[in-house]
Each structure stands twice: as structure tokens, then as C-alpha cells.
N, CA, C and O of each residue as an XYZ file, in Angstrom:
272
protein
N      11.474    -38.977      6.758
C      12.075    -37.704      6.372
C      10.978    -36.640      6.381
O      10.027    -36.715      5.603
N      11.087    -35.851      7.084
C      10.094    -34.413      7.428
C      10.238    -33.451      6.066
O      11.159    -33.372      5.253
N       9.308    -32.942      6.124
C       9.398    -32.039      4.608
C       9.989    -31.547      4.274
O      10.270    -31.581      3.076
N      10.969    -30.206      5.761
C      12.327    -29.996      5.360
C      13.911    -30.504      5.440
O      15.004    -29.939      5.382
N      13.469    -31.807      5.596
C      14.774    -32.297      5.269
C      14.554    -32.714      3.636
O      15.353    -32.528      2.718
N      13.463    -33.220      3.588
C      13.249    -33.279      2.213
C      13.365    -32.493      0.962
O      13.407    -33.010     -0.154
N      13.421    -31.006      1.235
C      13.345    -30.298      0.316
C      14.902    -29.397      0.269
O      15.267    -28.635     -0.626
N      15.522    -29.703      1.317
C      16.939    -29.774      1.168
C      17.561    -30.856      0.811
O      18.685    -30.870      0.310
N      16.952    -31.715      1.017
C      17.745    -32.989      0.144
C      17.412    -32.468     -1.573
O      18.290    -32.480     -2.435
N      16.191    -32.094     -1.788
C      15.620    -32.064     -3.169
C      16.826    -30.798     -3.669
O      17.273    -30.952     -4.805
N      17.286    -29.726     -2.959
C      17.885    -28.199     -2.891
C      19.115    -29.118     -3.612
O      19.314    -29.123     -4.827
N      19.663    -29.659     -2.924
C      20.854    -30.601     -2.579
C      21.085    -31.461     -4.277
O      21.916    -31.500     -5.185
N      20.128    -31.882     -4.022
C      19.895    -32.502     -5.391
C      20.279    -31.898     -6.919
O      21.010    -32.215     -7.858
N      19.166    -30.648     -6.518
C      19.578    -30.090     -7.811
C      20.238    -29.455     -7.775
O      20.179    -28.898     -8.871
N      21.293    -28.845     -6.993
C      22.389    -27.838     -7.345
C      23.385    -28.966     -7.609
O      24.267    -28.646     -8.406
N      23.443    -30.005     -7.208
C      25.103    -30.987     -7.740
C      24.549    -31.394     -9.506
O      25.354    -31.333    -10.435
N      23.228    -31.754     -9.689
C      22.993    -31.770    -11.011
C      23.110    -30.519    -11.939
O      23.305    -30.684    -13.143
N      22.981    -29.134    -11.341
C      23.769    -27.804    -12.337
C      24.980    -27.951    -12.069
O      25.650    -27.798    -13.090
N      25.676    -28.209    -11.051
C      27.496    -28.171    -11.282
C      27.273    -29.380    -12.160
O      26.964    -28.922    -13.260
N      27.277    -30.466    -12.205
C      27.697    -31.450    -13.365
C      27.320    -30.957    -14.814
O      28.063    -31.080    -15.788
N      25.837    -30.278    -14.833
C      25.785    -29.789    -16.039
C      26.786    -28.787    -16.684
O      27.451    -28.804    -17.720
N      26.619    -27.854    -15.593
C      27.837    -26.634    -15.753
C      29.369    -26.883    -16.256
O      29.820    -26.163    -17.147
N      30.105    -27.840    -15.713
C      31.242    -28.909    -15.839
C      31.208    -29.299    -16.970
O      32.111    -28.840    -17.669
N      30.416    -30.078    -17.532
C      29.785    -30.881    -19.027
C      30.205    -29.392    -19.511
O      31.406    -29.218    -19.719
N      29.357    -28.346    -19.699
C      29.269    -27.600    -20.641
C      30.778    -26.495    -20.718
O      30.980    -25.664    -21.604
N      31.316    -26.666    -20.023
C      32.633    -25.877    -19.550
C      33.741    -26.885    -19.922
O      34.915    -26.522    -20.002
N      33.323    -28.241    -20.162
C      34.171    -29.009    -20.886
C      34.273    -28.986    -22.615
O      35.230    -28.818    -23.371
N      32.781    -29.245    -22.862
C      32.394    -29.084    -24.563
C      33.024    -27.376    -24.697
O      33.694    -27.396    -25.730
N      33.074    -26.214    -24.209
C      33.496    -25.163    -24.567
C      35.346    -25.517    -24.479
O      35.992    -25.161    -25.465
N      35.815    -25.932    -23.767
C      37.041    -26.098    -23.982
C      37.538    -26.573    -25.582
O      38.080    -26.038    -26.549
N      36.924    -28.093    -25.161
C      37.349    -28.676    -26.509
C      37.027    -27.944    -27.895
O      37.669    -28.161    -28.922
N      35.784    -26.907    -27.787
C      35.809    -26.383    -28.987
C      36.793    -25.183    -29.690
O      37.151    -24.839    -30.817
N      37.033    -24.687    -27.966
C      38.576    -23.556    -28.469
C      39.645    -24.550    -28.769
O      40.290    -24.393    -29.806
N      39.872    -25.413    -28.095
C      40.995    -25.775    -28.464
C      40.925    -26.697    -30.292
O      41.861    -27.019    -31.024
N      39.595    -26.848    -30.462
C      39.761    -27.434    -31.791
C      39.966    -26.117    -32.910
O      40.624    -26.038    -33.947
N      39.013    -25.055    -32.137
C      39.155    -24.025    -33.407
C      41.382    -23.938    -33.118
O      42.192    -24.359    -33.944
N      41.622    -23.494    -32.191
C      43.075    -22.979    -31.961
C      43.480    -23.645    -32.926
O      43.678    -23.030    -33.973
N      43.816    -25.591    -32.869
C      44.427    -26.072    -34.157
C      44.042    -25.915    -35.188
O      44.753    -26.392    -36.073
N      42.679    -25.147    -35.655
C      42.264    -25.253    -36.935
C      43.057    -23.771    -37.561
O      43.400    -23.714    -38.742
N      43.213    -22.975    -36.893
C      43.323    -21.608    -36.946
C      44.928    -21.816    -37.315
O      45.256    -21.283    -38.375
N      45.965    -22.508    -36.599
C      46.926    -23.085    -36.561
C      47.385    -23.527    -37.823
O      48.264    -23.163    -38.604
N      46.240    -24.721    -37.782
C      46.874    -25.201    -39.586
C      46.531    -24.384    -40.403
O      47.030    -24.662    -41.493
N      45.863    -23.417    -40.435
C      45.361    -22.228    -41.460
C      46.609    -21.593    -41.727
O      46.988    -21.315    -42.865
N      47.254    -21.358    -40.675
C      48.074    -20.209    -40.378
C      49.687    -21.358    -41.598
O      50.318    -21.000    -42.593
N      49.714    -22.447    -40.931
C      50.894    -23.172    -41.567
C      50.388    -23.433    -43.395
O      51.223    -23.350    -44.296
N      48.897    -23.746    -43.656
C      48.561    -23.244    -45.085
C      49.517    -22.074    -45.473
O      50.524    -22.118    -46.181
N      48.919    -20.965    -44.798
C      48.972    -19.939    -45.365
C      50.390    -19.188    -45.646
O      50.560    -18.251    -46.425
N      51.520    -19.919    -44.697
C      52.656    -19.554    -45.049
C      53.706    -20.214    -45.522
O      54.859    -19.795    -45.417
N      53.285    -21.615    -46.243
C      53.331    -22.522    -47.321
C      52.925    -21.967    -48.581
O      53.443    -22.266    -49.657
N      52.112    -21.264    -48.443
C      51.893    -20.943    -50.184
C      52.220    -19.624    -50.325
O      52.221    -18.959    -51.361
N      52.556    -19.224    -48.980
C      53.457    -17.407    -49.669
C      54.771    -17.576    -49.649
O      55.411    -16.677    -50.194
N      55.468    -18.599    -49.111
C      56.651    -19.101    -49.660
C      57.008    -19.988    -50.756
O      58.169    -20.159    -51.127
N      55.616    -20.752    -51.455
C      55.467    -21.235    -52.780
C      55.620    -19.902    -53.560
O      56.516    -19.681    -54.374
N      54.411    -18.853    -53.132
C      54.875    -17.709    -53.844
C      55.799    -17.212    -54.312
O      56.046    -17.016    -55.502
N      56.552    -16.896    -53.154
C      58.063    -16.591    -53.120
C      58.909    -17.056    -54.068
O      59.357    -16.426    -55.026
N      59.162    -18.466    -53.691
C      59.950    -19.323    -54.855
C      59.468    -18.840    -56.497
O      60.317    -18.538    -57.335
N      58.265    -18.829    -56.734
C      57.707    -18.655    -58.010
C      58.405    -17.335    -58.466
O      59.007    -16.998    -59.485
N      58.111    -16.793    -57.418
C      58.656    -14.675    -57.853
C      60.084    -15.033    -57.998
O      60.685    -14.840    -59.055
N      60.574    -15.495    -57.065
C      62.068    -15.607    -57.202
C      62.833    -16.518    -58.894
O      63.888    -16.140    -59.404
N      62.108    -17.513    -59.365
C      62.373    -18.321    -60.291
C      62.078    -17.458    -61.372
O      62.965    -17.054    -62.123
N      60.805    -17.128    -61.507
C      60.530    -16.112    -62.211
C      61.445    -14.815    -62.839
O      61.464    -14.309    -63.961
N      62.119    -14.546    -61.713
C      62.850    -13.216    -62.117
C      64.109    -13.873    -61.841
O      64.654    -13.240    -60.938
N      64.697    -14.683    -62.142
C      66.215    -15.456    -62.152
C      67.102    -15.196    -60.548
O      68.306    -15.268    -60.306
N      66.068    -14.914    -59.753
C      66.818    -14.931    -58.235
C      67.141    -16.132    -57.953
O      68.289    -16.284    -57.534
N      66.608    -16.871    -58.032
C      66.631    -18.077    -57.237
C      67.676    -19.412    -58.056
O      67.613    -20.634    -57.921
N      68.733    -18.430    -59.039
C      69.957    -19.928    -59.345
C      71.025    -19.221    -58.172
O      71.326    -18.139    -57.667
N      71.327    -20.578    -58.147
C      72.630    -20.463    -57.430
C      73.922    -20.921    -57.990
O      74.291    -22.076    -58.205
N      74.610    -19.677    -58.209
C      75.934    -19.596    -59.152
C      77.482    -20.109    -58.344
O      78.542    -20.085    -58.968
């Protein structure tokens, strides 16, 4: 192998090792939106669980909530 086949093989080399890196790291960024999305998600189902606990409370509280 002559020097420049060699140093296109070497060219060769390292650009498929930055796409795999690149790939890797474009994968770990996925999974981390998509973990925040569900986290953000169940925040969101918290959060409108306890303003409808609220609710009920306000409502019991002020005699809304029998049913006659």
C-alpha cells in the first residue's frame, strides 16, 4: 500500500469512526428528550391530580359537592 492509498484508507477510517460517534451521541440526545418529555408528562398528570384534589376540597368545603 503506497502512502496515498494509505492515508485515504487512514481519511476513510476516521470519518466512519465520527459518523458512529456522531450516531452514539444523536442517540444518547434522543433518549434524553424523550426521558425528560415523560418526566415533564408525569409532572403535568401530578399537577392536575392535586388541583382537582383541590377542587374537591373547595367544593366539600363550601357544601358544593353533596348530591341531593
Amino acid at each position: 500500500m503506497d502512502s496515498t492509498n494509505k492515508m485515504s484508507y487512514n481519511a476513510g477510517q476516521a470519518q466512519g469512526q465520527a459518523q458512529e460517534k456522531a450516531g452514539s451521541m444523536m442517540e444518547k440526545a434522543s433518549n434524553a428528550a424523550q426521558s425528560a418529555k415523560e418526566s415533564i408528562q408525569e409532572a403535568g398528570q401530578q399537577m392536575m391530580a392535586k388541583a382537582q384534589d383541590a377542587a374537591d376540597a373547595v367544593k366539600d368545603a363550601t357544601g358544593m359537592n353533596k348530591s341531593n
